[in-house]
C-alpha positions as CSV (number, residue, x, y, z in Angstrom):
1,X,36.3,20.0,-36.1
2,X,35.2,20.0,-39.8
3,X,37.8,20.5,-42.7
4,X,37.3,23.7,-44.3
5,X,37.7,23.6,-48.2
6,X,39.7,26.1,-50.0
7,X,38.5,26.6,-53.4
8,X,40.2,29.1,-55.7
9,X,38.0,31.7,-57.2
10,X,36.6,32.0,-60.6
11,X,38.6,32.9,-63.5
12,X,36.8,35.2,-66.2
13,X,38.4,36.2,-69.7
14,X,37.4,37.1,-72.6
15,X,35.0,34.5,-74.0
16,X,36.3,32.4,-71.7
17,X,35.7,30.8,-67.7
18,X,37.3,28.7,-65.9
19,X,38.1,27.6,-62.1
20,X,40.7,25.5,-60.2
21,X,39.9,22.7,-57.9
22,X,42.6,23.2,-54.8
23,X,42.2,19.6,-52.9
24,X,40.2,17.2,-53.3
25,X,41.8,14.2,-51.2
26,X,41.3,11.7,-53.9
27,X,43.8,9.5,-55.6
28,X,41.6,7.9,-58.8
29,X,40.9,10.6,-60.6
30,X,41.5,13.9,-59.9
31,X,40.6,17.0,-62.2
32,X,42.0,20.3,-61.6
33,X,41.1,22.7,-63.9
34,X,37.6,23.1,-65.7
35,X,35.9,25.4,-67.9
36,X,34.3,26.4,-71.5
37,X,35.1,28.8,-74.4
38,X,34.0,30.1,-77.2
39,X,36.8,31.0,-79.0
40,X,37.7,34.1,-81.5
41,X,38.0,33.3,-85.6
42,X,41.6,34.4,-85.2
43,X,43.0,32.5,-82.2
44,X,46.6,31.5,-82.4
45,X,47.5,27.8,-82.6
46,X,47.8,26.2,-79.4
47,X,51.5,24.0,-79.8
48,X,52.4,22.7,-76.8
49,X,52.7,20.0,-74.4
50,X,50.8,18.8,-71.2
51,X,51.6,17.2,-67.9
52,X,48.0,15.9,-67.8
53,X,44.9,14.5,-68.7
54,X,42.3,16.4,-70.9
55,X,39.0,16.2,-72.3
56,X,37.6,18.5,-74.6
57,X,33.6,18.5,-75.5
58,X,32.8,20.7,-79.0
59,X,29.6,22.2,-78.8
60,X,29.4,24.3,-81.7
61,X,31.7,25.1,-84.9
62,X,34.8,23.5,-86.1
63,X,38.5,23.4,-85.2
64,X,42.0,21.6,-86.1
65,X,43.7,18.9,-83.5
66,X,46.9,17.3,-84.6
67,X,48.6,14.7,-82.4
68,X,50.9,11.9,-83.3
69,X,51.3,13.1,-87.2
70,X,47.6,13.4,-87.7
71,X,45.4,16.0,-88.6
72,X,42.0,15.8,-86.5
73,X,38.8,18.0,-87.5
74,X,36.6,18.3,-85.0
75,X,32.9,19.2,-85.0
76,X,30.0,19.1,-83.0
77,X,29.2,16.4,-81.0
78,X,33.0,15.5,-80.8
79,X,35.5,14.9,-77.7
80,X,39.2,15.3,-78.6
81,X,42.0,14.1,-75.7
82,X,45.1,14.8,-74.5
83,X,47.7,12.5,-73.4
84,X,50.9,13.6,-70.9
85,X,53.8,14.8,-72.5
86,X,52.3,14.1,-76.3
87,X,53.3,17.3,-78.4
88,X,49.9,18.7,-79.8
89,X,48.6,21.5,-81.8
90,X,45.3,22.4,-82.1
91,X,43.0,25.8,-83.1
92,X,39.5,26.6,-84.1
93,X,38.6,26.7,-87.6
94,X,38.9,30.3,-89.1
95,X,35.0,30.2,-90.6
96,X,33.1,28.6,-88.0
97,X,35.4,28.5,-84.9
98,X,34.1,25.8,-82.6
99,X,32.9,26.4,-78.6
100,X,34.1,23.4,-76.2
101,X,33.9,22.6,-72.3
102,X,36.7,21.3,-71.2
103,X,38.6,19.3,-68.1
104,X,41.8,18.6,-66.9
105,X,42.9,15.9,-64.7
106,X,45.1,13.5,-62.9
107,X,44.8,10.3,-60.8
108,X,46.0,6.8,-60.2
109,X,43.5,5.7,-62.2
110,X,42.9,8.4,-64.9
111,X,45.0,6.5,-67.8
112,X,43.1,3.2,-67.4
113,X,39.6,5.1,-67.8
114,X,40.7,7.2,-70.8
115,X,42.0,3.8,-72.0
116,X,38.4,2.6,-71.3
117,X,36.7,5.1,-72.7
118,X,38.8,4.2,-76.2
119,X,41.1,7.1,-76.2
120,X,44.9,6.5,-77.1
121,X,47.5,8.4,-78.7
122,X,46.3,7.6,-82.4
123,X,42.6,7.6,-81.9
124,X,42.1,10.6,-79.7
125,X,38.8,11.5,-80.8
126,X,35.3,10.2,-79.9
127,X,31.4,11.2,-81.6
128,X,29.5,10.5,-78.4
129,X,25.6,10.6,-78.9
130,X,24.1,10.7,-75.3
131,X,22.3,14.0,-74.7
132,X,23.3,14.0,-71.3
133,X,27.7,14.2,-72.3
134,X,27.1,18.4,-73.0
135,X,25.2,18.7,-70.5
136,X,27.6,17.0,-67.6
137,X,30.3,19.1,-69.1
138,X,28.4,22.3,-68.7
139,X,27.7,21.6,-65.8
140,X,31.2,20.9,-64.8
141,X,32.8,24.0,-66.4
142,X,29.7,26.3,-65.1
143,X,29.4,24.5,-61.3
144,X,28.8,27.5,-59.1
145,X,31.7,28.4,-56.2
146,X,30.6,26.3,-52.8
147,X,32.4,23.7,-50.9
148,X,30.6,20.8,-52.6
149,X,31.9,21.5,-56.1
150,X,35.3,19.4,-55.8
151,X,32.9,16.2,-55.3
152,X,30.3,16.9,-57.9
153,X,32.8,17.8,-60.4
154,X,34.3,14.5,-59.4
155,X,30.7,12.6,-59.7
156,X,29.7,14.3,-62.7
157,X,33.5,13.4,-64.9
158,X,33.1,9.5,-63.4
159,X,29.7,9.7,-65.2
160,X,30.8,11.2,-68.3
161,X,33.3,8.6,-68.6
162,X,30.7,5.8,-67.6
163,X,28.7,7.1,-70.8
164,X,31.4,6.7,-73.3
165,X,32.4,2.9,-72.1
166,X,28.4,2.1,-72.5
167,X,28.3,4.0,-75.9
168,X,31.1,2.0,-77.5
169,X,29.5,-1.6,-75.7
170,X,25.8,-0.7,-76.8
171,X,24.4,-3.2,-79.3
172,X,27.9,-4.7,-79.7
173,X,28.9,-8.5,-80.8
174,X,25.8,-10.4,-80.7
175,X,26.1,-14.0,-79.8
176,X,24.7,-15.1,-82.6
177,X,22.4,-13.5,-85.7
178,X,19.7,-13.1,-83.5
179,X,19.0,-9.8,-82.0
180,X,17.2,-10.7,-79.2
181,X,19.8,-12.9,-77.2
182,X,20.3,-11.8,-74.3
183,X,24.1,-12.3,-74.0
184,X,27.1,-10.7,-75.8
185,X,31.1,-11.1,-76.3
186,X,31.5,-8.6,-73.7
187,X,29.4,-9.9,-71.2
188,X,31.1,-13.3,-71.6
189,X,34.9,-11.6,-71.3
190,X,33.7,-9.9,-68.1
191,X,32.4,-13.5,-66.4
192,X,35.8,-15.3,-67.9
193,X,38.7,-12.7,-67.9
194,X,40.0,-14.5,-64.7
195,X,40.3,-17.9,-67.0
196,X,44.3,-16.9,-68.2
197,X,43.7,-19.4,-71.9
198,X,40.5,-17.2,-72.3
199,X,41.4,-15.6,-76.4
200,X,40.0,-14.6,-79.5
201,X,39.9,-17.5,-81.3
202,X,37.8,-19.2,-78.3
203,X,35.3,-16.2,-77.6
204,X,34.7,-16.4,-81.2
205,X,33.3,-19.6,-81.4
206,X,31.4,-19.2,-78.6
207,X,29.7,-16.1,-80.4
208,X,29.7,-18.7,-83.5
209,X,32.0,-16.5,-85.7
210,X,35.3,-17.0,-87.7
211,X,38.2,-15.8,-85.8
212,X,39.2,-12.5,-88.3
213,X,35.7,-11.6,-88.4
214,X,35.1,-11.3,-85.3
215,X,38.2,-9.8,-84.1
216,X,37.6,-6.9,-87.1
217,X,33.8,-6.8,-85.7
218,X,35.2,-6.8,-82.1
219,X,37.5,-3.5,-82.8
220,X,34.7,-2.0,-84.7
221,X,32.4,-1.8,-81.7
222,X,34.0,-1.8,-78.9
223,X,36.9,0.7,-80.3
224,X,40.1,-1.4,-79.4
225,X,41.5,-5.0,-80.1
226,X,40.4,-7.9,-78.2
227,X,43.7,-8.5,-76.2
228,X,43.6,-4.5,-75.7
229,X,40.3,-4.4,-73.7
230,X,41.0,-7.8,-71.7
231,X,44.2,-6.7,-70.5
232,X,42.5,-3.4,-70.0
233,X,39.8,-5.3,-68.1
234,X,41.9,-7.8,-66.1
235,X,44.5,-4.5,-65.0
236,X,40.6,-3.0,-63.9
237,X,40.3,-5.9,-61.7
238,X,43.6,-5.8,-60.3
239,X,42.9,-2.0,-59.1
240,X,39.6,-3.6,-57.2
241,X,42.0,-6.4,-55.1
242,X,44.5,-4.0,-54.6
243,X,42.4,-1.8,-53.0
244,X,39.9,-3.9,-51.2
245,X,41.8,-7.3,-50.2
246,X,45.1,-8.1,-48.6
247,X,46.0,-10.8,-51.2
248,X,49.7,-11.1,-52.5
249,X,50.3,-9.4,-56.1
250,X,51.1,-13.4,-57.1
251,X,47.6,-14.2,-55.8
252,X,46.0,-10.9,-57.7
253,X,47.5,-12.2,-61.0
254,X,46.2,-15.3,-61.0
255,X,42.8,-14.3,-60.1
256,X,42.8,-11.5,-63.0
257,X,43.9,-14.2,-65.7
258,X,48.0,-13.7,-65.4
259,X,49.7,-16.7,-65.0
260,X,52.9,-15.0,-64.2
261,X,53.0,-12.2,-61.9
262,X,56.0,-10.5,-63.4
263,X,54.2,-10.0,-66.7
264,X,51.0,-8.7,-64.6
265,X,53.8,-5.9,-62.9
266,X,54.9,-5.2,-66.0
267,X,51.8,-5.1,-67.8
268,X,49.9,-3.3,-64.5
269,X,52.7,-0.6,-64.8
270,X,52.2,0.1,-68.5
271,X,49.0,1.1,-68.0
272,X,48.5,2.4,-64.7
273,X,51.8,3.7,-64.3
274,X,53.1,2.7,-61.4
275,X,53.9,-0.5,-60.0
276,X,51.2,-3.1,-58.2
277,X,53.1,-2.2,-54.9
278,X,53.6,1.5,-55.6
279,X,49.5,1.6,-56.1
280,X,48.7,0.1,-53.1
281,X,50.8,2.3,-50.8
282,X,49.0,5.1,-52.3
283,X,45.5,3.7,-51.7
284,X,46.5,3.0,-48.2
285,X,48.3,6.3,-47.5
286,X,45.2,8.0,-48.8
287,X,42.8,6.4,-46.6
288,X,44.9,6.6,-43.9
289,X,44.2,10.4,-44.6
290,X,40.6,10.3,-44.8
291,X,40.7,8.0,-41.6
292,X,42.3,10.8,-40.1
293,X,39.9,13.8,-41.2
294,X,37.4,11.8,-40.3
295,X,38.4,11.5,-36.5
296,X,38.9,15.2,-36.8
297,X,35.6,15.7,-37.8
298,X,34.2,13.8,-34.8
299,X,36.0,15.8,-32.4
């Protein structure tokens, strides 16, 4: 007996659609609530704050985002994010109000992509320049009501996000001064994040830079510190063991570069929010659950 999928209906207003996603059975990254809208000169300022994950893609026009102290404008071309909890205003711009897709999610995993993609609390904004970012989020907000809309909605967000970490790698930190090496300072942190003395100061020289310049160059092009994006990295790796290999969280840490397991805990926690242990009972309780629709579905 298949599982039949509930999927709440459409939700028109004025200048604006959206829909909910009910269930989707997944655990990394789950969004909810998707849509677009083109919004009114005279719109009210949205204050509030979320329990969630958001993404917002401009389209068109011009609006306000303030987060953290500081006053965002955004413009075409432009995502702006929202963190949980973070108290946020933001509103079109009176002249030339802007038009945006947007999505909401959750997920085990969601704060360690955003994290990915560069967002954080005091840089939540992001020019992307692939053609094909407005056109996964129209998609997304404009996906027509069937049962296979939770899992393209899931597919198409995954690839948005896949775009953005290969927008802010492109052309970055060059080995050396010529262009055509094949190589590059990311490529060499993701063959050596396991090695735990693996720094700056080291993956400089290898790239045959001084150590301030490259960290400034590093930041520059990749959109976070060095330390930030191998700790980001090494927790990535962590996510991988913990779902696909029985080894010990001891035995995880060393492997992803942590010489001491409770500062990977700690430092896994942080980001993912929850614990090594905590994670891993999810993973397995959710595909215990799939197991199980799975038998049902063979009946």
């Amino acid at each position: 007996m298949a599982k039949n999928k509930k999927i709440n209906p459409n939700v028109t207003r004025k200048n604006t659609f959206f829909y909910h996603i009910k269930d989707t059975d997944m655990l990394d990254l789950v969004p909810f609530e998707c849509g677009h809208e083109t919004c009114e000169c005279l719109k009210p300022k949205i204050s509030t704050r979320y329990n969630y994950y958001s993404m917002h893609a401009v389209i068109a026009g011009r609006g306000y985002y303030l987060v953290d102290g500081k006053l965002h404008t955004i413009t075409e071309n432009q995502i702006f994010a929202f963190f949980p909890s973070e108290k946020i205003e933001y509103y079109p711009d009176p002249d030339t109000p802007w038009q945006y897709y947007w999505v909401n999610f959750v997920g085990a995993k969601a704060k360690v992509l955003m994290n990915l993609c560069g967002f954080t609390q005091k840089d939540p904004v992001y020019t992307f320049r692939s053609e094909r970012i407005p056109v996964l989020f129209k998609k997304i907000a404009t996906q027509e009501n069937h049962l296979m809309r939770d899992l393209l909605t899931i597919s198409q967000l995954y690839e948005i996000i896949a775009l953005i970490v290969e927008e802010r790698r492109d052309g970055s930190l060059p080995l050396s001064e010529k262009q055509d090496k094949p190589d590059s300072a990311v490529q060499y942190i993701s063959e050596n994040y396991m090695n735990a003395n693996l720094s700056v100061a080291q993956v400089a020289q290898k790239m045959g830079y001084d150590t301030k310049y490259f960290s400034r160059l590093f930041k520059q092009k990749v959109g976070m510190t060095f330390s930030t994006y191998v700790n980001r990295l090494r927790i990535m790796k962590a996510c991988e063991y913990l779902e696909k290999t029985d080894m010990s969280l001891k035995e995880i840490a060393a492997m992803t570069g942590f010489t001491d397991s409770l500062y990977f805990s700690r430092r896994f926690s942080q980001l993912i929010l929850s614990s090594p242990s905590k994670y891993r009972r999810l993973l397995h309780k959710n595909e215990k659950k799939h197991h199980f629709f799975k038998q049902l579905s063979n009946l």
